[in-house]
C-alpha positions in Angstrom: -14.7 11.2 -2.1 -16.4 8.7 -4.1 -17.3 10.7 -6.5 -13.7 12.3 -7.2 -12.5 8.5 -7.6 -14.9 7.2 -9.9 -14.1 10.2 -12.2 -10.6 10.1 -12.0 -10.2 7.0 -12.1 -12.0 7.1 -15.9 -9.1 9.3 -16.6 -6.5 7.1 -15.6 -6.5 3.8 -14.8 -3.2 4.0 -12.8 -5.3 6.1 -10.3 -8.1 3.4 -10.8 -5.4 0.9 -9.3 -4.1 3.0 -6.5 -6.9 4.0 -5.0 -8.3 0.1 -3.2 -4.5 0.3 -2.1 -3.7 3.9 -0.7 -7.6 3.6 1.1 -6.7 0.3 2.9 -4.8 1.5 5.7 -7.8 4.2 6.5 -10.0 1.1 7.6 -7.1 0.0 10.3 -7.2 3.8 11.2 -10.6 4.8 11.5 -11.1 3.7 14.9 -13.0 0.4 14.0 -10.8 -1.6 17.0 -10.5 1.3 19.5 -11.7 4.2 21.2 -9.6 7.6 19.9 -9.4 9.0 23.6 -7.2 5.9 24.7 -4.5 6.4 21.9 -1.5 8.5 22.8 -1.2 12.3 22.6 1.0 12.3 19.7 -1.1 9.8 17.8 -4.4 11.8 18.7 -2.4 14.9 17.2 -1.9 13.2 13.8 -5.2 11.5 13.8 -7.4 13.8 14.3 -7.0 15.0 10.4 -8.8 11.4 9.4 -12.0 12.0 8.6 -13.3 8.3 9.1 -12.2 8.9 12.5 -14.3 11.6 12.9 -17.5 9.4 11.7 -16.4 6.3 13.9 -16.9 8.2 16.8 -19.9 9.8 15.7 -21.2 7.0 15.1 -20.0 5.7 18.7 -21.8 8.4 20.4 -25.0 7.9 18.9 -24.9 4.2 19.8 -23.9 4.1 23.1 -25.2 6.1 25.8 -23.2 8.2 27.9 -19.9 7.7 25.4 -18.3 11.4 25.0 -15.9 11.4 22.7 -13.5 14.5 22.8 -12.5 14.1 18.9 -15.5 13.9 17.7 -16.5 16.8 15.0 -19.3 16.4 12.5 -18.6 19.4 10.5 -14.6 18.2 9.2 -15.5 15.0 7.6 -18.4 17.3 5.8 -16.4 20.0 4.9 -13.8 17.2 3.7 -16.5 15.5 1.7 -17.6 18.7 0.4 -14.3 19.9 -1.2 -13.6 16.4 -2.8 -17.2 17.2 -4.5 -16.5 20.5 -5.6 -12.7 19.0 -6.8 -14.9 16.6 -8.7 -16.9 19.2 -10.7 -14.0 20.5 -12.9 -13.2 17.2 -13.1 -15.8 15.8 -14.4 -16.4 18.4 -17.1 -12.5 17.4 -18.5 -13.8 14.0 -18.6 -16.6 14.4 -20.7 -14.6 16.9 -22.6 -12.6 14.2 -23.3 -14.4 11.4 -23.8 -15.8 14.0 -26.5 -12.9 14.4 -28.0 -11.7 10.7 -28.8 -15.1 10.3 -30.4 -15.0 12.9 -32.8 -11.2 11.5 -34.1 
């Protein structure tokens, strides 16, 4: 994800601005302050597709012994981390493209 950010933020510098601000809220919901099996059904439902959660609690059941956690799935923040990289490969070629451009006129 970092990687799709840096680069489009280059491009625009609106996006550059956004970004601190539309990532804030995922530190309040990445399960820093509590454990994902204690929320509520409905809440588990809808956060289940954050993929800090999903390293929170990975992180939780390496570190303390005997901690299960039912949401838990190492392969969605990778496959989440994944397609931002390959979103930032077409990207990044219309960058430089770009960058080429303004330096030739």
């Amino acid at each position: 994800m970092g990687r799709f950010t840096a680069i489009a933020g280059q491009l625009s510098q609106t996006f550059a601005r956004t970004v601190p601000l539309a990532l804030r809220p995922f530190f309040w919901l990445s399960g820093v302050f509590y454990i994902a099996a204690e929320l509520p059904a409905g809440v588990r439902d809808l956060m289940w597709y954050s993929p800090f959660l999903h390293v929170t609690e990975l992180l939780r059941e390496g570190y303390f012994l005997g901690f299960d956690s039912p949401m838990a799935d190492a392969r969605y923040p990778l496959l989440i981390g994944a397609g931002f990289y390959l979103a930032s490969l077409p990207l990044e070629r219309f960058a430089t493209n770009r960058r080429l451009l303004r330096g030739m006129s």
